[in-house]
VEXGU-706541 format. One line per 3 residues: number of its first residue (from 1); their letters; for each residue x, y, z of N, C-alpha, C, O. Coordinates in Angstrom, 3 decimals, padded with zeros to 6 digits. Layout:
VEXGU-706541
NUM = a = X,Y,Z,X,Y,Z,X,Y,Z,X,Y,Z ~ ...
END
This chain:
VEXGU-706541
1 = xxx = 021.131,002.962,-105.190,021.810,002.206,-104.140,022.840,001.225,-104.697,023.711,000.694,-104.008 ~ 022.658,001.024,-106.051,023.497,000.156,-106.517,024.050,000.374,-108.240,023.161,000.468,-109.086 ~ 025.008,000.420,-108.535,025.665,001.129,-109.989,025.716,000.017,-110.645,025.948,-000.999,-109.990
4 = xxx = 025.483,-000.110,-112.327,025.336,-000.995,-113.099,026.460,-001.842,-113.005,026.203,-003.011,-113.290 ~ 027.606,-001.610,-112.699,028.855,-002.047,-112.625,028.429,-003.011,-111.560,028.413,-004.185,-111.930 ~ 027.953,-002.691,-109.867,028.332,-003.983,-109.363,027.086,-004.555,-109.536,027.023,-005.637,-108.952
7 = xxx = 025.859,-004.184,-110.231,024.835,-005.169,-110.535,025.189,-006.134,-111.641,024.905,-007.330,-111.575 ~ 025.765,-005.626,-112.573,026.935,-006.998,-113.188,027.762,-007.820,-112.524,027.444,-009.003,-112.637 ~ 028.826,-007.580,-111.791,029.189,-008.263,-110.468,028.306,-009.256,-109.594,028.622,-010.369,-109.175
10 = xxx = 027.406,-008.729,-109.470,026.330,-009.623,-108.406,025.591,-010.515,-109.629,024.723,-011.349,-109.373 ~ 025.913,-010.312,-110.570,024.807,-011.073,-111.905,026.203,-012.235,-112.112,026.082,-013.420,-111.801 ~ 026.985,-011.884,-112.456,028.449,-012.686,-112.590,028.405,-013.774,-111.319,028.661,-014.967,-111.478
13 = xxx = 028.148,-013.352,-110.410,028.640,-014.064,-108.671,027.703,-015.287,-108.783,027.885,-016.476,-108.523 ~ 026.123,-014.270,-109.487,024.295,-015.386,-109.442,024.865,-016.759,-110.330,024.768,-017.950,-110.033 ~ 025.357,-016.255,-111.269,026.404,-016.998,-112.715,027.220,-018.531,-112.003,026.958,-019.734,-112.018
16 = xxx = 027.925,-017.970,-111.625,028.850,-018.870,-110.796,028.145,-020.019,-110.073,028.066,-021.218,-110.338 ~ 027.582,-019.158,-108.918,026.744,-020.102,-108.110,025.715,-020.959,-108.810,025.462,-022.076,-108.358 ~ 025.233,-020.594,-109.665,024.404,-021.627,-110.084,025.041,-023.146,-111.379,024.731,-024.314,-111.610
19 = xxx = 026.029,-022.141,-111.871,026.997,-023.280,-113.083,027.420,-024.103,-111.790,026.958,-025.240,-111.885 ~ 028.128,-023.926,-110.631,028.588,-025.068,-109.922,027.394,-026.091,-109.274,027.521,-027.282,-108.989 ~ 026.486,-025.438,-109.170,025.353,-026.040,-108.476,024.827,-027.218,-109.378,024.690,-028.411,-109.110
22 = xxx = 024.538,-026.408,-110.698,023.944,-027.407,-111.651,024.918,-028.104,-112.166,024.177,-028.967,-112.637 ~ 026.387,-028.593,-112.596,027.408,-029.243,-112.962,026.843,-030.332,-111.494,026.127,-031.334,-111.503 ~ 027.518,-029.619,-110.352,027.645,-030.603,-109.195,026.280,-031.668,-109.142,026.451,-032.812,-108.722
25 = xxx = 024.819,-031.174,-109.630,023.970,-031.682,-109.606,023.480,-033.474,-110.087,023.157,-034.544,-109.572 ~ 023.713,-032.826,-111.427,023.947,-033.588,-112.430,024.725,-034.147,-112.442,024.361,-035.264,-112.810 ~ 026.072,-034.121,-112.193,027.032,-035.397,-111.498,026.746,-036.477,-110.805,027.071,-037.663,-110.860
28 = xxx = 025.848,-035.611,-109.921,025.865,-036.428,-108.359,024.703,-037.648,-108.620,024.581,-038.778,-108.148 ~ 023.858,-036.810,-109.670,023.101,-037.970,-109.815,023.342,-039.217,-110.451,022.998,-040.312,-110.005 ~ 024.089,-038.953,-111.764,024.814,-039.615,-112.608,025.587,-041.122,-111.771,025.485,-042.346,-111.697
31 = xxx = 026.541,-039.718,-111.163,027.543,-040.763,-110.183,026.977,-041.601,-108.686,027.496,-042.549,-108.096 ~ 025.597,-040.752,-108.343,024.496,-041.379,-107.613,023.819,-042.522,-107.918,023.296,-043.253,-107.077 ~ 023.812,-042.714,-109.198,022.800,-044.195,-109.694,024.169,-044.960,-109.294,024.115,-045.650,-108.276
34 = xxx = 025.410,-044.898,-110.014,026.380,-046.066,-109.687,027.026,-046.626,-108.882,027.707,-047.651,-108.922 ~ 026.579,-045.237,-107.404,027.224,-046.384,-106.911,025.899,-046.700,-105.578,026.232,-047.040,-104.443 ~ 024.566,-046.529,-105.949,023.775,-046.923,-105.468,023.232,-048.161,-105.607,022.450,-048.753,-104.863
37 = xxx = 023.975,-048.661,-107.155,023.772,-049.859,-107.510,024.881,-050.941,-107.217,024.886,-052.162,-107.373 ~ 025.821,-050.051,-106.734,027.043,-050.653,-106.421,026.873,-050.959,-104.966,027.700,-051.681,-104.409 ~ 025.785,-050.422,-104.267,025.858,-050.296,-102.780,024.819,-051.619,-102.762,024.818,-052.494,-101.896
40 = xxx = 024.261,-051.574,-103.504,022.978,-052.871,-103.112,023.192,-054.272,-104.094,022.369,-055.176,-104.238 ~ 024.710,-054.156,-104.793,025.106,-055.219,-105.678,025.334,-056.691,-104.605,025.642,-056.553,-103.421 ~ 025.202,-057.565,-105.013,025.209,-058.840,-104.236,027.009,-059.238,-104.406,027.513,-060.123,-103.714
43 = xxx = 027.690,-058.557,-105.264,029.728,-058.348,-105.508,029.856,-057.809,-103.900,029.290,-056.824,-103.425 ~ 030.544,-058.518,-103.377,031.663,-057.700,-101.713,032.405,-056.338,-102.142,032.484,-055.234,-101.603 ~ 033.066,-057.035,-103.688,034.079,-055.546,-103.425,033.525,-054.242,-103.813,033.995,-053.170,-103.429
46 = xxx = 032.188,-054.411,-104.834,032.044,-053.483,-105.340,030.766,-052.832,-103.829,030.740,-051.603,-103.776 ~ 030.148,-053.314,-103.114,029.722,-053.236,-102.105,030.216,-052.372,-101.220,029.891,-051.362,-100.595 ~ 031.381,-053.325,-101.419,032.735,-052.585,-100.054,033.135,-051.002,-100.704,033.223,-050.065,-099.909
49 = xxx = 033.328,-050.810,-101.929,034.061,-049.678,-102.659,032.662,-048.293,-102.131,032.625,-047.252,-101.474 ~ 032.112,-048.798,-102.596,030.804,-048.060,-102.373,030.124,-047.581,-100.576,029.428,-046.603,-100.303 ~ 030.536,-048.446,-099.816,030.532,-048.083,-098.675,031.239,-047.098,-098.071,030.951,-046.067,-097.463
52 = xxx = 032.487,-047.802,-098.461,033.629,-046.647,-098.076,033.495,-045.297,-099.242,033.454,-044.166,-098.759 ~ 033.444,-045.416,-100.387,032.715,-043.675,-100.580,032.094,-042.675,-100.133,032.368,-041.484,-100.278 ~ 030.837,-043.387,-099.314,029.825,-042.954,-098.723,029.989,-042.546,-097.379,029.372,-041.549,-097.006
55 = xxx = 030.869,-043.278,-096.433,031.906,-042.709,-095.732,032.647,-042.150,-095.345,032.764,-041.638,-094.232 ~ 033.691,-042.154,-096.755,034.207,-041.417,-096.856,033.501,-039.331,-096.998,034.145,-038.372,-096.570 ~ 032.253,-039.249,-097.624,032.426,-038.401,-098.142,030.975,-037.521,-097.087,030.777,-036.326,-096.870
58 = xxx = 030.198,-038.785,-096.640,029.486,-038.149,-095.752,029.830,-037.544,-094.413,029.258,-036.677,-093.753 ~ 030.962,-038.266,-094.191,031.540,-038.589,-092.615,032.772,-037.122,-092.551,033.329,-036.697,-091.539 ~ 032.904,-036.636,-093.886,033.859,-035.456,-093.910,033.133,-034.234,-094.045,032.074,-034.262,-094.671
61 = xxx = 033.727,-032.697,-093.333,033.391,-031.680,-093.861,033.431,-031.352,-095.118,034.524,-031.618,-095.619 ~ 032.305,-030.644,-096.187,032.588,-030.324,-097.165,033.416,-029.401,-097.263,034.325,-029.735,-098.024 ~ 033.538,-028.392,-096.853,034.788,-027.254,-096.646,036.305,-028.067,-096.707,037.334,-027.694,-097.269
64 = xxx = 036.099,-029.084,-096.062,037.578,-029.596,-095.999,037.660,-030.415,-097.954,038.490,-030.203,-098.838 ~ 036.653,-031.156,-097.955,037.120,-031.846,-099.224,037.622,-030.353,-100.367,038.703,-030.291,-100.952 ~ 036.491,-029.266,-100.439,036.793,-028.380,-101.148,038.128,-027.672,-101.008,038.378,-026.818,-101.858
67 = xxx = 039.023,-027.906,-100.052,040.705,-027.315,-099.543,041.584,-028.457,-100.342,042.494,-028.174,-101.121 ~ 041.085,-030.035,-099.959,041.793,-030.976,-100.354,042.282,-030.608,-101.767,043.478,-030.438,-102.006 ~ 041.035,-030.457,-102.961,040.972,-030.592,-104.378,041.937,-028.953,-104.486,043.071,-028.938,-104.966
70 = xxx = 041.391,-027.941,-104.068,042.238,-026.849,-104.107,043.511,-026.575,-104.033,044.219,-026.278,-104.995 ~ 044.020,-026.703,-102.354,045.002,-026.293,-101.630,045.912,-027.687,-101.955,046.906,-027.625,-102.679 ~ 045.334,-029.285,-101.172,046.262,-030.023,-100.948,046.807,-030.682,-102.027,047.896,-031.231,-101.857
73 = xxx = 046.081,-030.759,-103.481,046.339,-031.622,-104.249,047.150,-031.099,-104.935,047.596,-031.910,-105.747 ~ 047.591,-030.105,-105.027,049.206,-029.179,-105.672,050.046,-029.989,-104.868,050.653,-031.001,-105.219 ~ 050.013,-029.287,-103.424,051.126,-029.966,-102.707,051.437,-031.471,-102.587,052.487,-032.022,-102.259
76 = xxx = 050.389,-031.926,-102.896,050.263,-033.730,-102.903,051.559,-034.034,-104.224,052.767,-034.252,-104.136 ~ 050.836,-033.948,-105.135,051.542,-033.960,-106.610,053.038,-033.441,-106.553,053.949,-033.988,-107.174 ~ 053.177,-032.459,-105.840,054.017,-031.768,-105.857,055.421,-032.664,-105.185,056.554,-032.866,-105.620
79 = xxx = 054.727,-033.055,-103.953,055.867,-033.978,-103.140,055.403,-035.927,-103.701,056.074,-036.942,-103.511 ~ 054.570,-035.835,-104.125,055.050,-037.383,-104.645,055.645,-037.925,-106.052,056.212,-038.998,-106.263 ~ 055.345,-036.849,-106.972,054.867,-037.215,-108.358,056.296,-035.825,-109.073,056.800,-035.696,-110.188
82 = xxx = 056.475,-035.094,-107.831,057.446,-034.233,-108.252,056.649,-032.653,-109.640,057.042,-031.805,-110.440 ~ 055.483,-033.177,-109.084,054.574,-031.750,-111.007,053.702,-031.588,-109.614,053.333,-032.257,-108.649 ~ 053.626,-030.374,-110.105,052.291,-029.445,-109.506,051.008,-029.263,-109.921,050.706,-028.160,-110.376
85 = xxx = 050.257,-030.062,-109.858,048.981,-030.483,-110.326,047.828,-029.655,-109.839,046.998,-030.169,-109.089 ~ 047.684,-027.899,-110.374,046.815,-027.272,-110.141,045.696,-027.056,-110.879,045.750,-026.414,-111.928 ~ 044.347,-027.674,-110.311,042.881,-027.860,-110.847,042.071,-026.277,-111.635,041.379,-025.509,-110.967
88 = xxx = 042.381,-026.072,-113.191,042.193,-024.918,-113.354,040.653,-024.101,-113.736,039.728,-024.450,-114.469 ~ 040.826,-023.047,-113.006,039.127,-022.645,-113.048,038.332,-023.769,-111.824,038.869,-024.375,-110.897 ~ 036.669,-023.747,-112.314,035.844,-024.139,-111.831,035.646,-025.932,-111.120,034.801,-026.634,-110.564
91 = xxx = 037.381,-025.993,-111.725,037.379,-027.590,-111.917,037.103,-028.147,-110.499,036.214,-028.982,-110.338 ~ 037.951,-027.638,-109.339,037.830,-028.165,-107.674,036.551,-027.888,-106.954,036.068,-028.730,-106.197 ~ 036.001,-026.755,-107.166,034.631,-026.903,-106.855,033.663,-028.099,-107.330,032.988,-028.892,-106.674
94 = xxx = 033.900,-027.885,-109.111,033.052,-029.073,-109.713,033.142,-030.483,-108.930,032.168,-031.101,-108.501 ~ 034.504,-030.880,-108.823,034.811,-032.057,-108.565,034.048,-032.183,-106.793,033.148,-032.910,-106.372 ~ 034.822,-031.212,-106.161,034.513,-031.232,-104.896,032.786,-031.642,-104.562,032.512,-032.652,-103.914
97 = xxx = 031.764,-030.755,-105.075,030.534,-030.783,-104.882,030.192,-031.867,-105.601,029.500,-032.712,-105.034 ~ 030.455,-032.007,-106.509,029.719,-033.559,-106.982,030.233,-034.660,-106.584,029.513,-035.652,-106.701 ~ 031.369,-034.812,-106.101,031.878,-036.099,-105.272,030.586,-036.223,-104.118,029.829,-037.193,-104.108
100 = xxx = 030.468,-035.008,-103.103,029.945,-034.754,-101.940,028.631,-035.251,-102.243,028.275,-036.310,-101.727 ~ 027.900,-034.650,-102.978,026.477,-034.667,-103.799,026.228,-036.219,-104.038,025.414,-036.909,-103.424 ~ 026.872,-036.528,-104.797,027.019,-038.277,-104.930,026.961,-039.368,-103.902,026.442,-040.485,-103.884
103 = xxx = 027.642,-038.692,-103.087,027.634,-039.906,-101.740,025.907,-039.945,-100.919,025.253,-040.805,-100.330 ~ 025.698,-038.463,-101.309,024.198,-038.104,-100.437,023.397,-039.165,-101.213,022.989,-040.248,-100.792 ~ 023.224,-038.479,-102.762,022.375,-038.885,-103.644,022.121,-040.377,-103.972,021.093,-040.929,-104.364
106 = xxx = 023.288,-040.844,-103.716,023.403,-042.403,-103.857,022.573,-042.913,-102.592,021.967,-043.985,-102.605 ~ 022.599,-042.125,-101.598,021.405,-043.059,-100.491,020.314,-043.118,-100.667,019.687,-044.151,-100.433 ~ 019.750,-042.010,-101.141,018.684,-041.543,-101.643,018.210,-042.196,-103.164,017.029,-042.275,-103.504
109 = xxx = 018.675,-042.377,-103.504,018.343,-043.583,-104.900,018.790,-045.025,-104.572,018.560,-045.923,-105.382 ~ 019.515,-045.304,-103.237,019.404,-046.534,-103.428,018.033,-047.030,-102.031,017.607,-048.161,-101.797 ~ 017.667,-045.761,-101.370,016.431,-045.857,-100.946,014.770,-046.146,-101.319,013.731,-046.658,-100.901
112 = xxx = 015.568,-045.179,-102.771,013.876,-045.552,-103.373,013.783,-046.730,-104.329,012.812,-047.398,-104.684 ~ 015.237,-046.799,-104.683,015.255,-048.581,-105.131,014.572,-049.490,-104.590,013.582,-050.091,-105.007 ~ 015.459,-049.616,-103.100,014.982,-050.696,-102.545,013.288,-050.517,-101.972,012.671,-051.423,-101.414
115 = xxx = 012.924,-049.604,-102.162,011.679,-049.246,-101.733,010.405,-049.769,-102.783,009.295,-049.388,-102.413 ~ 010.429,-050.408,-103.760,009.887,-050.409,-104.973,009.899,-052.640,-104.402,010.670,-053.486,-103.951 ~ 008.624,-052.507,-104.828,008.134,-054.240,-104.126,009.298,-055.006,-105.312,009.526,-054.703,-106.484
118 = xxx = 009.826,-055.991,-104.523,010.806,-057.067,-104.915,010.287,-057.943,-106.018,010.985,-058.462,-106.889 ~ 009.015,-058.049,-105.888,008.555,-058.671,-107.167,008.299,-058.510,-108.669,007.812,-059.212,-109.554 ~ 008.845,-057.262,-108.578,009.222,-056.350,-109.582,010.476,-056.746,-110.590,010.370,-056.743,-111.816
121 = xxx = 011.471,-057.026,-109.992,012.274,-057.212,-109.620,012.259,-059.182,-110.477,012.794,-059.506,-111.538 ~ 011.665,-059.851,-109.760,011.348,-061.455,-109.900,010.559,-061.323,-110.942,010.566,-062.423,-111.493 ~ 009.904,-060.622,-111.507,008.855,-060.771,-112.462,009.942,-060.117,-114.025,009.706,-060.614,-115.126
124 = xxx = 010.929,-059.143,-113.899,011.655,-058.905,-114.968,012.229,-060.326,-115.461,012.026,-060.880,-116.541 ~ 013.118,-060.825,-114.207,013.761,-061.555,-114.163,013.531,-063.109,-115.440,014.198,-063.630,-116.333 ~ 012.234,-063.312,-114.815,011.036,-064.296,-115.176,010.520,-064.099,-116.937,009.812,-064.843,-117.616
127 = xxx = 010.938,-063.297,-117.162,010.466,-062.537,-118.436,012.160,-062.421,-119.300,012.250,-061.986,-120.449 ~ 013.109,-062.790,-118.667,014.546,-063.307,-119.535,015.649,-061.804,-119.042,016.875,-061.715,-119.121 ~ 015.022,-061.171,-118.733,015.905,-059.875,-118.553,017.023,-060.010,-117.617,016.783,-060.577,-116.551
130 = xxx = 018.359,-059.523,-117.874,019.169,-059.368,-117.132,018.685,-058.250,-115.979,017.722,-057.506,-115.794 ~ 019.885,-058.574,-115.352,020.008,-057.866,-113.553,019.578,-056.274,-114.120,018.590,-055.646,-113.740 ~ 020.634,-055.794,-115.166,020.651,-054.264,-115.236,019.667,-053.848,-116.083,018.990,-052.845,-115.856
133 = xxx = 019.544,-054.496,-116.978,018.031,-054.340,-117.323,016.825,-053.983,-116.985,016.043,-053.100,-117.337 ~ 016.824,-055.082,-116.020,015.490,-055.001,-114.963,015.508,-053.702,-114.459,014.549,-052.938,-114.572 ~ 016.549,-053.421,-113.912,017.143,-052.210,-113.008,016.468,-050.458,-113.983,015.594,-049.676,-113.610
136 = xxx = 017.155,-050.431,-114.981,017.219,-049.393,-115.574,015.874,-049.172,-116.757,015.459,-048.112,-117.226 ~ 015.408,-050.556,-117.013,013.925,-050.392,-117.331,012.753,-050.487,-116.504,011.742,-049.900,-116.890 ~ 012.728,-051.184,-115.343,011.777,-051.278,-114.399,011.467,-050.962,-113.475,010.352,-050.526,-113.190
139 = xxx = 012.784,-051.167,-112.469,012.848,-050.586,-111.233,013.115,-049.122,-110.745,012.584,-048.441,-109.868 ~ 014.254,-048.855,-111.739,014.500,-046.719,-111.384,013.439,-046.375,-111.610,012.843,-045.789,-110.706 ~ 012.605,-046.642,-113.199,011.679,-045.452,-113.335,010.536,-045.603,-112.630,009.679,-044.739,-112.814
142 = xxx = 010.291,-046.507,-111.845,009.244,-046.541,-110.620,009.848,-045.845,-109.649,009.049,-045.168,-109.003 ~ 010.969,-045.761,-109.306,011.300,-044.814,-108.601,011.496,-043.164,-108.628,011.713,-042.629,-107.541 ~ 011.453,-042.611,-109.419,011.659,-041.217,-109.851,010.554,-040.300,-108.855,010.968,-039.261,-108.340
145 = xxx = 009.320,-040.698,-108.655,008.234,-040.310,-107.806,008.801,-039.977,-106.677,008.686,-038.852,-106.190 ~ 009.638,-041.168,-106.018,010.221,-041.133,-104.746,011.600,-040.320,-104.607,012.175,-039.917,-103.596 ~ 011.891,-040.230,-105.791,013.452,-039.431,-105.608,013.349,-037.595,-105.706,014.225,-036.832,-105.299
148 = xxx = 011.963,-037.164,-106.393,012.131,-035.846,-106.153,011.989,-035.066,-105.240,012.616,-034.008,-105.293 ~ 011.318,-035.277,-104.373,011.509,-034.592,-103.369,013.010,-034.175,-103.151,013.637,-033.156,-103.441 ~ 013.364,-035.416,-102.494,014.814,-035.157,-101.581,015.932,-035.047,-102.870,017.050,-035.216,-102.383
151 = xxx = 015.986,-034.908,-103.783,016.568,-034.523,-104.678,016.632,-033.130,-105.106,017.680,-032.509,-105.284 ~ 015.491,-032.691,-105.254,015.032,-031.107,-104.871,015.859,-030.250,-103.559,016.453,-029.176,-103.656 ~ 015.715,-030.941,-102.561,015.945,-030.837,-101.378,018.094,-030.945,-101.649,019.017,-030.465,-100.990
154 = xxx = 018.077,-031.375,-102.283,019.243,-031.651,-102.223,020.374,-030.451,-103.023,021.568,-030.214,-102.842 ~ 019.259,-029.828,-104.032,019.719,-029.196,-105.163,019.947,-028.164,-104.429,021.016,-027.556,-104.498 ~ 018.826,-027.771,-103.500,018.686,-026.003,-103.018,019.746,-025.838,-101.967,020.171,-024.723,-101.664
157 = xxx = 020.413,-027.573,-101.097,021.259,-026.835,-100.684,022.802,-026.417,-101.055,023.679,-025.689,-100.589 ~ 022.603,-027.393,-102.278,023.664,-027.512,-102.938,023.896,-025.378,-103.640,024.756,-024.503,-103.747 ~ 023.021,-025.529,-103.794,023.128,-023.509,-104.146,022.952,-023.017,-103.018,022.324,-021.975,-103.206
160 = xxx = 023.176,-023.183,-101.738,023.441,-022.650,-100.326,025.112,-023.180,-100.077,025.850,-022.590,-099.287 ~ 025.514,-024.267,-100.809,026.844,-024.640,-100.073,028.017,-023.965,-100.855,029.133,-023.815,-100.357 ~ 027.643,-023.526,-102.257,028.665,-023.098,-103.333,028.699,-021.949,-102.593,029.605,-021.305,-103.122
163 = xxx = 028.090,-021.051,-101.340,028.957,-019.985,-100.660,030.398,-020.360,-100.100,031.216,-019.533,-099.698 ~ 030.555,-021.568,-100.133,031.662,-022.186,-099.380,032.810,-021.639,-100.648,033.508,-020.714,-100.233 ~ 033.093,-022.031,-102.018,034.188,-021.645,-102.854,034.519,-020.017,-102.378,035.592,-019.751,-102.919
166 = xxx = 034.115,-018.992,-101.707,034.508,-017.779,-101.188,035.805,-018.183,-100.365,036.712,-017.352,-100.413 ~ 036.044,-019.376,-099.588,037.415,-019.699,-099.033,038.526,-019.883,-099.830,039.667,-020.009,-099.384 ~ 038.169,-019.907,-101.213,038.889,-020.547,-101.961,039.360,-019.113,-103.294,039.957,-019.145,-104.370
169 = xxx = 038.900,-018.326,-102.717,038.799,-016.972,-103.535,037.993,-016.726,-104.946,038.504,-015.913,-105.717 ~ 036.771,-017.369,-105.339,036.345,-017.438,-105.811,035.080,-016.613,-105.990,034.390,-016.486,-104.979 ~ 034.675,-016.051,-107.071,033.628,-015.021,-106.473,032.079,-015.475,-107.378,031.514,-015.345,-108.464
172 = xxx = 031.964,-015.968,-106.267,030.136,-016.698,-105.985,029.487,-015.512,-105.695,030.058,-014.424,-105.629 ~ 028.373,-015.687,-105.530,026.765,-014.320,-105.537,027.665,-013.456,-103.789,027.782,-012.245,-103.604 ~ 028.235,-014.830,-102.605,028.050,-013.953,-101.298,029.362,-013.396,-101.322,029.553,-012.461,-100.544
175 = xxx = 030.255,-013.744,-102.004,031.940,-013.656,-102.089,031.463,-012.029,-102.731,031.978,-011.168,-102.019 ~ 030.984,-011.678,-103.386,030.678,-010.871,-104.557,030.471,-009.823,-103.823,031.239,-008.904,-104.108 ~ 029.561,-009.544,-102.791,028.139,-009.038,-102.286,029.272,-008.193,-101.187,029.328,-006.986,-100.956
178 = xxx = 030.354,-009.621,-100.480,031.074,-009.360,-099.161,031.882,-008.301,-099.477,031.966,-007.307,-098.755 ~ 032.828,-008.518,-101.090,033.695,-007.297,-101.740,033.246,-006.043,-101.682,033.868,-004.981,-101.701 ~ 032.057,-006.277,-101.606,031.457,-004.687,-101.566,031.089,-004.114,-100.746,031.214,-002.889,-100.738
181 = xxx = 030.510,-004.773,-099.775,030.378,-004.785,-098.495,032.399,-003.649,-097.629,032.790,-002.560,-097.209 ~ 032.744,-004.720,-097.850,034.251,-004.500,-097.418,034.571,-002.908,-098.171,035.100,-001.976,-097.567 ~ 034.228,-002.874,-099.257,034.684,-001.874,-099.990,034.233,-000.672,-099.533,034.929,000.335,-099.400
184 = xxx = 033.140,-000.767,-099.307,031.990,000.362,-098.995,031.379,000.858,-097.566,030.882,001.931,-097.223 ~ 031.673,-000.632,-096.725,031.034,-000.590,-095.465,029.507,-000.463,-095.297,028.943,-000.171,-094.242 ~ 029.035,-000.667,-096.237,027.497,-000.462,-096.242,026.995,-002.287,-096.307,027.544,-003.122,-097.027
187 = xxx = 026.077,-002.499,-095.553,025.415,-003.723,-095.417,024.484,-003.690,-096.120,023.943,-004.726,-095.735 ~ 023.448,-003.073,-097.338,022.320,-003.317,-097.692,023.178,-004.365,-098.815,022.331,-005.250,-098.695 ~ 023.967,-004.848,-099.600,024.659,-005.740,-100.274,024.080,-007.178,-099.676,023.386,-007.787,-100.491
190 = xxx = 024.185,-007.568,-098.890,023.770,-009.158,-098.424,022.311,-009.004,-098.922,021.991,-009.745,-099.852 ~ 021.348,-008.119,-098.419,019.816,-007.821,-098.609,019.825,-008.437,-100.470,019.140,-009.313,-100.998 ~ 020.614,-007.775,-100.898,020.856,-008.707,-102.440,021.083,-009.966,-102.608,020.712,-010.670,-103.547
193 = xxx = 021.657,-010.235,-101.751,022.318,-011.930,-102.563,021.118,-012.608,-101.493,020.544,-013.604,-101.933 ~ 020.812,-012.236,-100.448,019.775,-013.154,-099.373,018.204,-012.876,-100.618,017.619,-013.949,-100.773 ~ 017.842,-012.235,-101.057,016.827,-012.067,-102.200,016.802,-013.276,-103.408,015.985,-014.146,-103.709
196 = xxx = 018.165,-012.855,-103.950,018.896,-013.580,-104.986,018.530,-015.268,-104.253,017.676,-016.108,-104.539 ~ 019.344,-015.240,-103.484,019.086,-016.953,-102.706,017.488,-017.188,-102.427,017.154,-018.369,-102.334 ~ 016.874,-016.595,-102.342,015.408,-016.832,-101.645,014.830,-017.410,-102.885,014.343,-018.535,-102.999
199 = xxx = 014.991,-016.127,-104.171,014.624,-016.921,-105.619,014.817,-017.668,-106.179,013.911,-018.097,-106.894 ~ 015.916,-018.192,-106.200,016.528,-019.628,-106.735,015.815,-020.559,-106.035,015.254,-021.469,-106.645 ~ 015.762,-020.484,-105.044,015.524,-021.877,-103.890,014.013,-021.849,-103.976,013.285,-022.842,-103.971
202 = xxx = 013.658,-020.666,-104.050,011.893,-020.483,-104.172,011.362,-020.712,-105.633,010.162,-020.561,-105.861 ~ 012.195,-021.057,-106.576,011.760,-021.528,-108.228,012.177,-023.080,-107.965,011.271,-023.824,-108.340 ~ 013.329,-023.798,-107.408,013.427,-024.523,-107.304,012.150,-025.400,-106.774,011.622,-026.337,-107.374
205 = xxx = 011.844,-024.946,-105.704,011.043,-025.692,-104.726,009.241,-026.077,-105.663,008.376,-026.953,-105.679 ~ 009.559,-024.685,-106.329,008.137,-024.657,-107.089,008.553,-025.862,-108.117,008.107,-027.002,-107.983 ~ 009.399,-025.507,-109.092,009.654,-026.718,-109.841,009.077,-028.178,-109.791,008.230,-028.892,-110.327
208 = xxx = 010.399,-028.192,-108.475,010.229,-030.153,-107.825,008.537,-030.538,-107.320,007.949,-031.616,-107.234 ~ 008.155,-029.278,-107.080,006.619,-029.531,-106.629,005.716,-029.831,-107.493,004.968,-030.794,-107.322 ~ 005.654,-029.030,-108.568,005.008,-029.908,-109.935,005.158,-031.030,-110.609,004.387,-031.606,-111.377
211 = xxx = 006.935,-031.460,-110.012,006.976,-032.542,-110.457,006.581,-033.875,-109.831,006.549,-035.039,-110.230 ~ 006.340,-033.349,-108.880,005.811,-034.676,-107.736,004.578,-034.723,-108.185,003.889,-035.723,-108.390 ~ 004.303,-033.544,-108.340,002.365,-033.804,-108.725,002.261,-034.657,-110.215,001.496,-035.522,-110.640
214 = xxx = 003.218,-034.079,-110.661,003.053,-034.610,-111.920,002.704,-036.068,-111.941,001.678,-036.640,-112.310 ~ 004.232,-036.674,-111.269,004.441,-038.388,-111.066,003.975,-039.110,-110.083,004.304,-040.280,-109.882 ~ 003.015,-038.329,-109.265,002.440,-038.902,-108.345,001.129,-039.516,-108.508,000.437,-040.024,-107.626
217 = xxx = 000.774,-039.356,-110.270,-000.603,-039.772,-110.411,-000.103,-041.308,-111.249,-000.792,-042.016,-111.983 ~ 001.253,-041.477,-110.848,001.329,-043.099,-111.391,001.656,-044.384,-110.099,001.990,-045.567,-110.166 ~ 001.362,-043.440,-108.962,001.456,-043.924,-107.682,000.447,-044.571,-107.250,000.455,-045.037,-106.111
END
């Protein structure tokens, strides 16, 4: 039902989807601690910067930011700056999904921040430690318990949304699946990549689940 040729193809597409998933991931978290700390900083501007990110990026379609980095930012460059500033390879997805990812992730870590008793917090303090200190020795890693779940949660859909780079002509697991589809007219092709997706998301889920068990015995 299927020739080694496009089972390479559909292995190439699995490829894709998951390098953007895990780049975007790992960003988001990265860029999730800063400005979660930026969101609950007692600074206005850095407060303010951080609001409007989160705003900005929740309050927009992802499809659209992924056109912006693609489509508009040639033409942007193009008419202000006079150079054509085209993002090469994997770069507009990367950017796109982990901007997006970040704005989520940052609520979500600055949830389980603030979720962690304040005296925590007063007792670093009390003991000579600076603000970030406290923060990055005391307070995150009490939080990690609380962040996998929805972090998990966050990952699997993040390898459900990289079907979106197919607008962008890019060939992800469903972009892959559709070529052939088109080519052939035969539908058992999706039955592949809907498999393909079930496993990822179904190793994922197992994953984050051990890991809760894991860190849940310091709860």
């Amino acid at each position: 039902m299927i020739t080694q040729e496009q089972l390479f193809a559909i292995l190439e597409g699995t490829k894709t989807t998951l390098t953007i998933a895990s780049v975007s991931i790992i960003g988001g978290i990265l860029l999730g601690i800063v400005i979660a700390l930026f969101k609950i900083s007692r600074n206005p501007v850095l407060h303010g910067v951080s609001w409007f990110y989160v705003w900005v990026f929740r309050g927009t379609p992802m499809l659209m930011q992924l056109f912006v980095f693609y489509y508009a930012l040639p033409i942007f460059t193009q008419d202000v700056f006079n150079i054509t500033l085209r993002l090469p390879g994997l770069t507009a997805p990367f950017l796109a999904f982990t901007l997006n990812s970040a704005a989520y992730l940052s609520e979500i870590i600055r949830g389980a921040i603030q979720s962690i008793d304040k005296g925590q917090m007063e007792a670093a303090k009390a003991l000579g430690m600076s603000y970030y200190q406290a923060m990055f020795k005391i307070i995150i890693p009490q939080s990690y318990r609380r962040l996998i779940p929805p972090v998990g949660n966050e990952l699997i859909t993040l390898i459900k949304d990289t079907s979106l780079v197919a607008s962008i002509s890019m060939f992800d697991l469903l972009r892959t699946v559709t070529s052939m589809n088109n080519a052939s007219g035969k539908w058992h092709y999706f039955i592949y990549a809907a498999v393909i997706y079930l496993i990822l998301t179904s190793l994922i889920q197992v994953v984050f689940d051990r890991l809760e068990k894991k860190y849940s015995v310091y709860e």
